[in-house]
C-alpha positions as CSV (number, residue, x, y, z in Angstrom):
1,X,4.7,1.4,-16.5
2,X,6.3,-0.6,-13.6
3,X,8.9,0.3,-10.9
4,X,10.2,-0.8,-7.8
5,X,10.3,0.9,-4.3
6,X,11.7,-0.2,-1.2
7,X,12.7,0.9,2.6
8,X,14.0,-0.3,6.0
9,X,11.8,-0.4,8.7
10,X,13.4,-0.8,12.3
11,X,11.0,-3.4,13.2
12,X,10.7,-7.2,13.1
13,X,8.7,-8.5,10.2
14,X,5.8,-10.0,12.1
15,X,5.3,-6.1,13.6
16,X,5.3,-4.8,10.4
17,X,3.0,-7.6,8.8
18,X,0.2,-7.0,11.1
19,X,0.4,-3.3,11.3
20,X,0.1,-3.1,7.5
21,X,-2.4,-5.3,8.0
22,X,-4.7,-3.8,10.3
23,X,-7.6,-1.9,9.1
24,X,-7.7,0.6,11.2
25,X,-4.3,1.9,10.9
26,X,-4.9,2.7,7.3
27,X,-5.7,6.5,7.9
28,X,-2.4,6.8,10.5
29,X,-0.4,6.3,7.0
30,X,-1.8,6.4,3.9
31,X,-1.8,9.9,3.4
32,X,-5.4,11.6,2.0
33,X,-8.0,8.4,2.9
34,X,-11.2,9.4,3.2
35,X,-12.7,6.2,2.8
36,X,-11.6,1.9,2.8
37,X,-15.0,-0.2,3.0
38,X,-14.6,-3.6,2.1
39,X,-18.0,-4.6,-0.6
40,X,-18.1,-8.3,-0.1
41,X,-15.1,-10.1,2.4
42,X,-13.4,-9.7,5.3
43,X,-10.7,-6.3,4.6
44,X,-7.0,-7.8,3.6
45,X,-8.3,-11.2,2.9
46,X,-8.2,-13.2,-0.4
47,X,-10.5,-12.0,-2.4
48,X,-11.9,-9.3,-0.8
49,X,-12.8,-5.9,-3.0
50,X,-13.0,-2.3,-1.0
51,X,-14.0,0.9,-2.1
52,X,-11.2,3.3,-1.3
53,X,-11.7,7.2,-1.8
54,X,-8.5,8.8,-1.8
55,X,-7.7,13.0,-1.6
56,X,-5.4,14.8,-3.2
57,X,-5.7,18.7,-2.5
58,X,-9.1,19.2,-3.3
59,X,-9.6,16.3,-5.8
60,X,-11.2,13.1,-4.8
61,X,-10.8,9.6,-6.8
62,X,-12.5,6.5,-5.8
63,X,-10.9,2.8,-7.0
64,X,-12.2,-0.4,-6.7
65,X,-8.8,-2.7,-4.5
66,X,-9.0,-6.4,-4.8
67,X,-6.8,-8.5,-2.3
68,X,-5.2,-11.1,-4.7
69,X,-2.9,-12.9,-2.3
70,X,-2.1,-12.5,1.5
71,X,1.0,-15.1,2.6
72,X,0.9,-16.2,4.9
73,X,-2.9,-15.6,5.9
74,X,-2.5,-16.0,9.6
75,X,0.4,-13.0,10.5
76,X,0.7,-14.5,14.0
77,X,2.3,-17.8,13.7
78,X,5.3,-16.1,10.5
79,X,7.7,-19.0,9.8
80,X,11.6,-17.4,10.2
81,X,13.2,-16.8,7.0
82,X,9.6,-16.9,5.0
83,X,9.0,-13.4,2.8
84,X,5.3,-12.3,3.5
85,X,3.5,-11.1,0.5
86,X,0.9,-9.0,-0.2
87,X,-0.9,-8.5,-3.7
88,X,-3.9,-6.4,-4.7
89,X,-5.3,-4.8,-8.0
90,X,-6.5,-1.6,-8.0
91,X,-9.0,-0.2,-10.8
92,X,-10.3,3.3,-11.4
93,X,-10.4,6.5,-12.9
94,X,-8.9,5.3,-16.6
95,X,-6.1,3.3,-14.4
96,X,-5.6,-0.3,-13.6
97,X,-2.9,-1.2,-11.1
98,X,-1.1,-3.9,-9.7
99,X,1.0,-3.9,-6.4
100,X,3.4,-6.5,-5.0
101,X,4.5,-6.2,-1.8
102,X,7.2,-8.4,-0.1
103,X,8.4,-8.0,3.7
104,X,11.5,-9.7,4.7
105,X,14.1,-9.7,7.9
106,X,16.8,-7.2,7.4
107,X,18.1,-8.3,11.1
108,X,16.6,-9.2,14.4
109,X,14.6,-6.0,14.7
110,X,14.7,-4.7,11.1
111,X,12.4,-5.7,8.3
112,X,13.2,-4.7,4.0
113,X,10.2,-3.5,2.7
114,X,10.1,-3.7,-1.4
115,X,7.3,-2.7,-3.5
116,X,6.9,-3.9,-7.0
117,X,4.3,-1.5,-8.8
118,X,3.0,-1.3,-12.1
119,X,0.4,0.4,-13.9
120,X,-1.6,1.0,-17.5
121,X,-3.9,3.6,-18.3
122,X,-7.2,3.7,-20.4
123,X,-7.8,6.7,-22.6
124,X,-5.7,9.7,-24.3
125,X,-5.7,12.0,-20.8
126,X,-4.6,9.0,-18.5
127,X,-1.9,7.5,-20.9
128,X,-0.5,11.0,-21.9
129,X,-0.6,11.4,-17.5
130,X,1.3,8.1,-17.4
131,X,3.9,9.3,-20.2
132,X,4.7,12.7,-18.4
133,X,4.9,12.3,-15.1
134,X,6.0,8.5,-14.3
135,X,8.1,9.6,-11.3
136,X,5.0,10.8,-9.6
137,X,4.3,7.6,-9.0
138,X,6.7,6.5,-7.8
139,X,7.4,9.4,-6.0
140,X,3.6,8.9,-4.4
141,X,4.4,5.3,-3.2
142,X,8.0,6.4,-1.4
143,X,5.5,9.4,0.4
144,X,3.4,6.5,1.5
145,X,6.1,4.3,2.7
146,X,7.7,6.5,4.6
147,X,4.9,7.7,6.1
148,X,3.8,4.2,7.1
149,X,7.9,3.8,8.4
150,X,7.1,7.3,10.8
151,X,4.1,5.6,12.1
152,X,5.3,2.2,12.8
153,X,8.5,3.3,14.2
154,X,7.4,6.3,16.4
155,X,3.9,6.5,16.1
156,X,3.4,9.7,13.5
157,X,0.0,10.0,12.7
158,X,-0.2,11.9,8.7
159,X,-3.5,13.4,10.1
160,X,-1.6,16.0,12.1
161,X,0.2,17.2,8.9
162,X,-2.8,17.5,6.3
163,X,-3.6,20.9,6.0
């Protein structure tokens, strides 16, 4: 299954790059983290594999996300015009998943977030999942970019809306 998700944030690129970037924004936005170690590595860099332990009403799941590729790899010194990409694989739970972000200028202060995701599912239960209900994926990665969008923009923390 793959799909492609994208939104507007009113902030330059090189904002946006490093607060997707930073670690210890992670639980600001990505709705239900409980957990993001890195394993081995430095967390967003090349090669790095996390454990990430995600909640979703009262189930847990735990993945295993590997940074493929992080461009440019310093987000201080962003060259005008350049897109800046971020890959990583994620595997657990019967799933393996790739996502493909870009971040480019939509103006001055503006910055066109696009999301390429895809996915494949080991086993019966996972695949039959994956036949049913695409759109909740994609549904689930629009929740988490807008949530990231509410925080970078005005500083919404999704920890004061989990019940």
């Amino acid at each position: 299954m793959k799909y492609t998700v994208s939104i507007e944030i009113a902030l330059p690129r090189e904002k946006v790059a490093r607060l997707l970037a930073d670690p210890a924004h992670l639980p600001m936005w990505l709705r239900g983290l409980v957990l993001h170690e890195p394993l081995n590595g430095e967390h967003g860099q090349v090669g790095t594999r996390s454990r990430v332990v995600l909640r979703m009403g009262r189930q847990e799941s735990e993945v295993t996300e590997t940074i493929i590729r992080r461009e440019p790899a310093d987000l201080g010194e962003i060259p005008a015009g350049s897109v800046v990409r971020f890959e990583r694989e994620i595997v657990g739970g019967g799933m393996w998943s790739a996502t493909r972000d870009r971040l480019t200028e939509a103006g001055p202060e503006a910055t066109l977030w696009e999301s390429e995701n895809e996915y494949r599912f080991d086993g019966l239960l996972m695949r039959l999942v994956g036949k049913v209900v695409p759109g909740a994926f994609r549904k689930q990665s629009l929740l988490h970019m807008r949530d990231f969008k509410a925080f970078a923009e005005h500083g919404t923390d999704v920890r004061a809306t989990e019940a």
